[in-house]
C-alpha positions as CSV (number, residue, x, y, z in Angstrom):
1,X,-46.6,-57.5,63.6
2,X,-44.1,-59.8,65.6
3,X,-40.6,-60.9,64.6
4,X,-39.9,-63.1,63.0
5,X,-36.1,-64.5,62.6
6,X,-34.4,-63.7,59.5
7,X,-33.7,-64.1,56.0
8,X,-30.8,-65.8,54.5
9,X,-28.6,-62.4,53.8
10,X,-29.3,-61.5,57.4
11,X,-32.2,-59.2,57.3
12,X,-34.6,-58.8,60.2
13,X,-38.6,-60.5,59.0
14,X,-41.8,-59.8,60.7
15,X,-44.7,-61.7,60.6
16,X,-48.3,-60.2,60.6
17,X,-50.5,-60.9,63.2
18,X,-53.8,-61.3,61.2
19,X,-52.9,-63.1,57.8
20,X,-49.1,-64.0,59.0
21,X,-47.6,-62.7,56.0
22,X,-44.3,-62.5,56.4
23,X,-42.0,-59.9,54.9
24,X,-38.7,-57.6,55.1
25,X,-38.5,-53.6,55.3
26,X,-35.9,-52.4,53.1
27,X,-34.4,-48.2,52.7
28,X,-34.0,-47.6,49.2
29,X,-32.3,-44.5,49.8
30,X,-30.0,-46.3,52.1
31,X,-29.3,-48.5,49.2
32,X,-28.9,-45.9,46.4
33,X,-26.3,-43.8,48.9
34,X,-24.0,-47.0,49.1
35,X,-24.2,-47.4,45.6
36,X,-23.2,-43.9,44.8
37,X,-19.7,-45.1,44.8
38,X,-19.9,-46.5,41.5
39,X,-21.2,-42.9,40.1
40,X,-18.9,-41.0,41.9
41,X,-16.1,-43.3,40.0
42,X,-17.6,-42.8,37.1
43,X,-17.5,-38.9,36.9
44,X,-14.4,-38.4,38.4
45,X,-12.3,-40.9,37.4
46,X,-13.6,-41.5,33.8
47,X,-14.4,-44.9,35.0
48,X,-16.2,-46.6,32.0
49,X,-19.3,-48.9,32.8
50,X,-17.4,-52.3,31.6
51,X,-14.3,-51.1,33.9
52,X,-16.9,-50.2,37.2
53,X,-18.3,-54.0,35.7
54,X,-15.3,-55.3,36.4
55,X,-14.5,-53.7,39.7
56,X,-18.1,-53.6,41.5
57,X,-18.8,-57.3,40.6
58,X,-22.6,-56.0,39.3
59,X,-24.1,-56.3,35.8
60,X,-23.9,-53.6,33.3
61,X,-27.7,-53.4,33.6
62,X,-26.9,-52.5,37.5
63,X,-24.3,-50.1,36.6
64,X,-26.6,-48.4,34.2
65,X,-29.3,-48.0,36.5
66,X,-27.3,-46.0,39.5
67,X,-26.0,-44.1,36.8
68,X,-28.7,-43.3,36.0
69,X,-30.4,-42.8,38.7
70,X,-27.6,-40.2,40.0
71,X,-27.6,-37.9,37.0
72,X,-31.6,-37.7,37.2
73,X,-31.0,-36.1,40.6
74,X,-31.0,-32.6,41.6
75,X,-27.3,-31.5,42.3
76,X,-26.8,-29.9,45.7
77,X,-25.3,-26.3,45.7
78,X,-21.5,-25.4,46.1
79,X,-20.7,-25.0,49.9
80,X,-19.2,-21.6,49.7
81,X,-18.5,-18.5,51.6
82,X,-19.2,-16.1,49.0
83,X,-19.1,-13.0,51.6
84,X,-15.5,-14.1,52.0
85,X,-14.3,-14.2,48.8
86,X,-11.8,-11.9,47.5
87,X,-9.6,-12.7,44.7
88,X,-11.1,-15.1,41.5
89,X,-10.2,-17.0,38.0
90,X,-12.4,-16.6,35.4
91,X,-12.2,-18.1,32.3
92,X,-14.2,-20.5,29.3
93,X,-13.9,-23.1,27.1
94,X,-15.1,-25.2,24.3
95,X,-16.4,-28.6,23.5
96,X,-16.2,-29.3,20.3
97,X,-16.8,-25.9,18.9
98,X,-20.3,-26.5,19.7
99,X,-20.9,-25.6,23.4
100,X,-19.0,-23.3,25.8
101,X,-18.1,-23.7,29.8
102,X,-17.9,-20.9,32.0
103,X,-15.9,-21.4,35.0
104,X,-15.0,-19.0,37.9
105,X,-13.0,-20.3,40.5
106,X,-11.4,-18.9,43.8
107,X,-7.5,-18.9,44.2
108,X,-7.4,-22.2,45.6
109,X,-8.6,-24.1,42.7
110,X,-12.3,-24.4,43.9
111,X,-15.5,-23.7,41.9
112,X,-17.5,-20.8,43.0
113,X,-19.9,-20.7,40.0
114,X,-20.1,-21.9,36.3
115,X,-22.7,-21.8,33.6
116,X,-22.9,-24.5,30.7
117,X,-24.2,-22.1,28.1
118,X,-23.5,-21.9,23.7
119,X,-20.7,-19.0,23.7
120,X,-19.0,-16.9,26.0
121,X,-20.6,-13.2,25.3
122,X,-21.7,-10.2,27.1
123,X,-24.6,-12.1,28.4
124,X,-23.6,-15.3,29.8
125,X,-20.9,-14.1,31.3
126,X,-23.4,-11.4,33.3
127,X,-25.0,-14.7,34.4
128,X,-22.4,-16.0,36.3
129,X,-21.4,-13.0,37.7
130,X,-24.5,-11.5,38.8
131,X,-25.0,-15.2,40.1
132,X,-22.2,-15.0,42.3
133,X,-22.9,-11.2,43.5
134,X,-26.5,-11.9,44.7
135,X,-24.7,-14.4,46.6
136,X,-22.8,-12.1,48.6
137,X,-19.5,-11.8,46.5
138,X,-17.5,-8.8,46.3
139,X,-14.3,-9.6,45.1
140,X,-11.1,-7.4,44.5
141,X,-9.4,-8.8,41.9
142,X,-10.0,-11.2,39.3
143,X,-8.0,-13.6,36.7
144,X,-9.1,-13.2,32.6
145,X,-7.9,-13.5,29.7
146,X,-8.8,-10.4,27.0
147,X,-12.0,-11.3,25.8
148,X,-13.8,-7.8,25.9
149,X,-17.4,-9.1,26.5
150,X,-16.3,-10.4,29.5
151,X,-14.4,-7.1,30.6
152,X,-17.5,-5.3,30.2
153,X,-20.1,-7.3,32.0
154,X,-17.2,-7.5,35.0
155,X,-17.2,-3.6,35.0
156,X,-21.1,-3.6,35.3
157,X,-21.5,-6.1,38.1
158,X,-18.3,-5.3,40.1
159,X,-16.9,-1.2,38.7
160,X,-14.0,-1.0,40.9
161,X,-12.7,-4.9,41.0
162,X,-9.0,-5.1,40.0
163,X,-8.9,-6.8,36.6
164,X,-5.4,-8.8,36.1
165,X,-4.5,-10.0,32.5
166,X,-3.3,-13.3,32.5
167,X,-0.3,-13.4,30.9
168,X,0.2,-16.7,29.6
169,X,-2.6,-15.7,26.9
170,X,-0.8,-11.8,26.3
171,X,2.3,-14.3,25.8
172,X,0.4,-17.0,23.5
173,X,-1.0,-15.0,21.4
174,X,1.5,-12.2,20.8
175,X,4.4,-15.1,19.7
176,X,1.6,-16.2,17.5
177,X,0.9,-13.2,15.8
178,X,4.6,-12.7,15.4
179,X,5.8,-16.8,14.3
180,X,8.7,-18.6,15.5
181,X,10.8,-17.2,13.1
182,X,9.5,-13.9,12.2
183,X,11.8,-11.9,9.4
184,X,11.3,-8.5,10.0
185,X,13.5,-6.6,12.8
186,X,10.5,-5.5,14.7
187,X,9.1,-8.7,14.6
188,X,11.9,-10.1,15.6
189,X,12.8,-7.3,18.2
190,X,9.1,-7.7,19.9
191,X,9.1,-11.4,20.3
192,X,12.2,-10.7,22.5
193,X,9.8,-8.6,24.7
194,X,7.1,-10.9,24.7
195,X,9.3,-13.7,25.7
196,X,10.7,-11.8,28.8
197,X,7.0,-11.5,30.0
198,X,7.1,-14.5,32.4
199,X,10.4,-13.2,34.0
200,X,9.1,-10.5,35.5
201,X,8.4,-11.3,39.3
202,X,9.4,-7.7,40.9
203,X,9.0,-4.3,39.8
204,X,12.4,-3.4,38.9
205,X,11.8,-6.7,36.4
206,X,8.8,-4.9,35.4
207,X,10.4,-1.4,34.9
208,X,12.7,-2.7,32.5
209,X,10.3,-4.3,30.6
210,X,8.1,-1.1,30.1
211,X,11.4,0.6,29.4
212,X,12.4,-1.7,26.8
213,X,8.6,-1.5,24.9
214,X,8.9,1.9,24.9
215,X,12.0,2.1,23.1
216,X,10.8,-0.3,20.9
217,X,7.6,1.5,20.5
218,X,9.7,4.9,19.8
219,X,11.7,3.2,17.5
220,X,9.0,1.3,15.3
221,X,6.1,1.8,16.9
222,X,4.9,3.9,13.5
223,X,6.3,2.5,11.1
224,X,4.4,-0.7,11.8
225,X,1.3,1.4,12.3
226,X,1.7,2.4,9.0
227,X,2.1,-0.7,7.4
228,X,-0.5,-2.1,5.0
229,X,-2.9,-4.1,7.7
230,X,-4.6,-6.0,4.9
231,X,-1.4,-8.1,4.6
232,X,-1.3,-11.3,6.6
233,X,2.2,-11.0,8.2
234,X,2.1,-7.0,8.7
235,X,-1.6,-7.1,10.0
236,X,-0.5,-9.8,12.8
237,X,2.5,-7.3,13.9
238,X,0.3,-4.3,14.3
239,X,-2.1,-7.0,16.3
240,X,1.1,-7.6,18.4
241,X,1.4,-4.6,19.1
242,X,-1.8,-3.4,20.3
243,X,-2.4,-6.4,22.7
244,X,0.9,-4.9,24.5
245,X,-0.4,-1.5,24.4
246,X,-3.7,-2.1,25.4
247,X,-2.6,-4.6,28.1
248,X,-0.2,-2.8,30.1
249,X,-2.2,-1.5,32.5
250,X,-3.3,-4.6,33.9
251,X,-0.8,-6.5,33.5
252,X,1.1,-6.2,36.6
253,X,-1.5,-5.9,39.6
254,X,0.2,-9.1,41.0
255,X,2.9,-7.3,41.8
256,X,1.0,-5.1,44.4
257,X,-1.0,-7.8,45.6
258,X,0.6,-11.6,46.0
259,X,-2.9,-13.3,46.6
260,X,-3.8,-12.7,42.9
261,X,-3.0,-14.9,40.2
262,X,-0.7,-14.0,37.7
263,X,-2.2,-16.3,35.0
264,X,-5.5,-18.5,34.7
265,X,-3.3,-21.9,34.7
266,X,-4.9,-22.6,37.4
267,X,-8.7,-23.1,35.5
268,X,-6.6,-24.0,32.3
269,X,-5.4,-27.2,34.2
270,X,-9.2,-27.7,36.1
271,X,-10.5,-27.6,31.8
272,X,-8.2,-29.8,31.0
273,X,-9.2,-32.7,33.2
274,X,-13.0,-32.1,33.2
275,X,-12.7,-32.0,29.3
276,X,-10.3,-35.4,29.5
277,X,-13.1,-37.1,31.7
278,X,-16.2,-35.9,29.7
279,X,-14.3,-37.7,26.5
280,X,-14.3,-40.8,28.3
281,X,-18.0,-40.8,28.2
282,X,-19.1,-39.7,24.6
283,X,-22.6,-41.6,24.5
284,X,-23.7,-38.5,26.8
285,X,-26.6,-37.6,25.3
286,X,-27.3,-33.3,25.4
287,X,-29.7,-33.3,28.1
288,X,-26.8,-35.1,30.7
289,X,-24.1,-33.2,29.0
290,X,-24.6,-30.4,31.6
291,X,-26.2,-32.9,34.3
292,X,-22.5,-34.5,34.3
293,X,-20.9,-31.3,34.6
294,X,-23.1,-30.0,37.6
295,X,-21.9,-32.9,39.3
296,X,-18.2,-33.1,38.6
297,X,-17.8,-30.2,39.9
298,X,-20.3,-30.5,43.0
299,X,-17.6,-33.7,43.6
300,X,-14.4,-32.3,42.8
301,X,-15.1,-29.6,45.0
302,X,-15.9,-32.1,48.2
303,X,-12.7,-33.9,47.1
């Protein structure tokens, strides 16, 4: 083998000694890693194949190829210091009614672990947790909403973690029970308190608030218990009221500790991008449904 100038595009050619074929080495890989620009466009930014078209100058054939290409490889894990983390988000969501996404991220906004499963239960949510404890995670506090199945399997993996209620859904859901314009005077008198929730920011704030449930509580707290629950308007109060009752507790550990979140906004915002961005591409088929969302996250977390 000798060289043997070059090709048109610049290439180096070699000539063999014994037939003097000539030819051209060429790495693929190098090749697929300068095209993963166009796939990395494509999950993140909702780039749609005619739009990357447009903007790479190469055929839709082309396009189609490094997608993929991409999404038939094997994800690489999350770069994370499990050992070090101590305060999380945890929450899920829905796509379509049809399959769920479990999320848990760290305070900063970053994944730490997921699962693309059919519902959030007992035993999915196990899944990512145990996941993330064989990893080396023992965290203090985490972020939730009320979902009880979820409460339980964070009480097996991790009894003494700090669970905070997030209190955008106490606050959601209470108004709902309760209407805009409720027409009863304790309806009317607890939608005050449940509108004073996101207020509180220090513990006098917070003593106040406890005070004035209690009052409340004192003042109506059985007579709504003993209201027909079958009724659609008086069962809804009596919901209302429980979620405050039961909630309490742990509904203030921000207070104590700045570093945990108040709220899951943070992985509310993160499911509302993810789930704007897997819209733009609705010809996924089921099989790259969860391929696509290994990788946007693998992505947004290197971002």
């Amino acid at each position: 083998m000798i060289l043997f100038g070059k090709t048109h595009s610049g290439y180096q050619r070699y000539r063999c000694n014994n037939c003097y074929y000539t030819y051209t080495f060429h790495n693929r890989l190098n090749k697929y890693q300068r095209e993963k620009i166009w796939f990395v466009e494509w999950v993140i930014e909702g780039y749609s194949i005619r739009q990357l078209v447009r903007i790479s100058r190469r055929g839709i054939w082309k396009i189609k190829q490094i997608i993929k290409y991409w999404l038939n490889q094997d994800v690489p894990d999350l770069k994370v210091n499990f050992p070090k983390l101590k305060y999380l988000i945890f929450d899920g969501t829905y796509f379509k009614h049809k399959n769920c996404f479990l999320l848990l991220l760290n305070r900063h906004g970053k994944a730490i672990n997921y699962l693309y499963c059919i519902r959030e239960n007992y035993a999915n949510a196990m899944k990512v947790f145990q996941g993330t404890k064989k990893r080396g995670s023992e965290p203090t506090a985490i972020t939730i909403d009320g979902n009880t199945n979820v409460i339980r399997a964070l009480k097996t993996v991790w009894p003494d973690i700090i669970i905070q209620r997030c209190l955008t859904h106490i606050q959601r859901q209470g108004l709902m029970w309760l209407r805009r314009f409720p027409k009863s005077e304790p309806a009317k008198e607890l939608r005050k308190i449940y509108l004073i929730i996101f207020g509180i920011k220090n513990y006098q704030l917070r003593d106040e608030f406890l005070c004035i449930f209690a009052q409340w509580e004192k003042h109506y707290g059985q007579l709504v218990k003993s209201l027909p629950s079958d009724h659609k308007v008086y069962g809804d109060l009596q919901r209302a009221r429980s979620l405050l009752i039961h909630a309490r507790p742990n509904m203030f550990h921000y207070l104590d500790d700045s570093k945990i979140a108040p709220t899951t906004n943070l992985i509310e915002g993160y499911f509302s991008t993810v789930k704007g961005r897997y819209k733009q591409h609705r010809g996924l088929s089921k099989i790259n449904r969860p391929k696509y969302l290994s990788w946007y996250i693998y992505l947004k977390n290197k971002s």
